[in-house]
C-alpha positions in Angstrom: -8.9 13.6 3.1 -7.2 13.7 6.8 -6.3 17.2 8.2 -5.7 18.1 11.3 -8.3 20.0 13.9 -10.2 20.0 16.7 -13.2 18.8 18.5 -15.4 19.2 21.4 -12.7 16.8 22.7 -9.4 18.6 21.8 -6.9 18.2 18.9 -7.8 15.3 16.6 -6.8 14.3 13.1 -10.3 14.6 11.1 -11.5 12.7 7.7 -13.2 14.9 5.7 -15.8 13.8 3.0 -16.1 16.4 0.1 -18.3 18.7 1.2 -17.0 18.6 4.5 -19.0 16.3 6.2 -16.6 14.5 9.1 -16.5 11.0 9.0 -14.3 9.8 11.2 -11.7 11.3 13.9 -8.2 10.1 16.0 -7.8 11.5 19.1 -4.5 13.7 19.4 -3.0 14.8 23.0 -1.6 17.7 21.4 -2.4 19.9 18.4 -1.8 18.5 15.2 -0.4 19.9 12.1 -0.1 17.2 9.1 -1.5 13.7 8.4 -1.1 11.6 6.1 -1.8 8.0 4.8 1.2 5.4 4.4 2.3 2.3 4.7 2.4 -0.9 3.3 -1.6 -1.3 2.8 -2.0 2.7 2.6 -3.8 2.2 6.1 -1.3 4.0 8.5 -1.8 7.5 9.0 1.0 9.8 10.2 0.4 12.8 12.1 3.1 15.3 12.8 1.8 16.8 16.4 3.4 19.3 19.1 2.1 21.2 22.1 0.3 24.2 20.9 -1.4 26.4 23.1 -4.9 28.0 21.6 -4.8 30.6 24.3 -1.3 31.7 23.9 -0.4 33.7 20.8 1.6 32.1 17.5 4.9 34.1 18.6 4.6 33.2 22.5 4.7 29.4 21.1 7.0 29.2 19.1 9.1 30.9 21.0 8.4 28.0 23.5 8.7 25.2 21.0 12.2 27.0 19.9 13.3 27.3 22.9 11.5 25.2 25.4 11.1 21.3 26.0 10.6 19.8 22.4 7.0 18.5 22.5 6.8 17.1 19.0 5.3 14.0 18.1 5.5 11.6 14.9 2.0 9.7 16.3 0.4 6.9 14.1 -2.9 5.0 13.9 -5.4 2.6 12.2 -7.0 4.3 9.3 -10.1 2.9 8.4 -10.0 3.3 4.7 -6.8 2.7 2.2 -5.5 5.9 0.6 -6.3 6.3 -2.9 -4.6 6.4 -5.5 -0.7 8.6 -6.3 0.1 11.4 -4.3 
């Protein structure tokens, strides 16, 4: 499965092997907060993304993202494995 998270790095969108081994990551300038396989070969993955802020609290950014510059991001990349099977 892809989720979003974070590395020694920064934000990243992660593949997760049951058991939650980490197989592979995609960089992300921002934080992440959905990904998900598409396209016609099931090989693009979609990842929602906006400037988030670790050190600021949850009601300090989105107040920002509300209110401030809009930040988000529809960002897309090279999966290296095919989604499986129906949603």
């Amino acid at each position: 499965m892809w989720t979003p998270g974070w590395t020694e790095r920064g934000p990243a969108c992660l593949r997760v092997a049951e058991g939650g081994a980490v197989l592979a990551t995609v960089p992300l300038d921002r934080a992440g907060f959905a990904c998900a396989l598409g396209g016609a070969d099931g090989r693009t993955l979609f990842t929602l993304a906006a400037d988030w802020r670790m050190a600021d609290g949850f009601e300090d950014n989105l107040e920002r993202l509300l209110t401030g510059p809009e930040t988000g991001q529809v960002c897309t990349a090279r999966a290296p494995a095919a989604h499986a099977g129906h949603p």
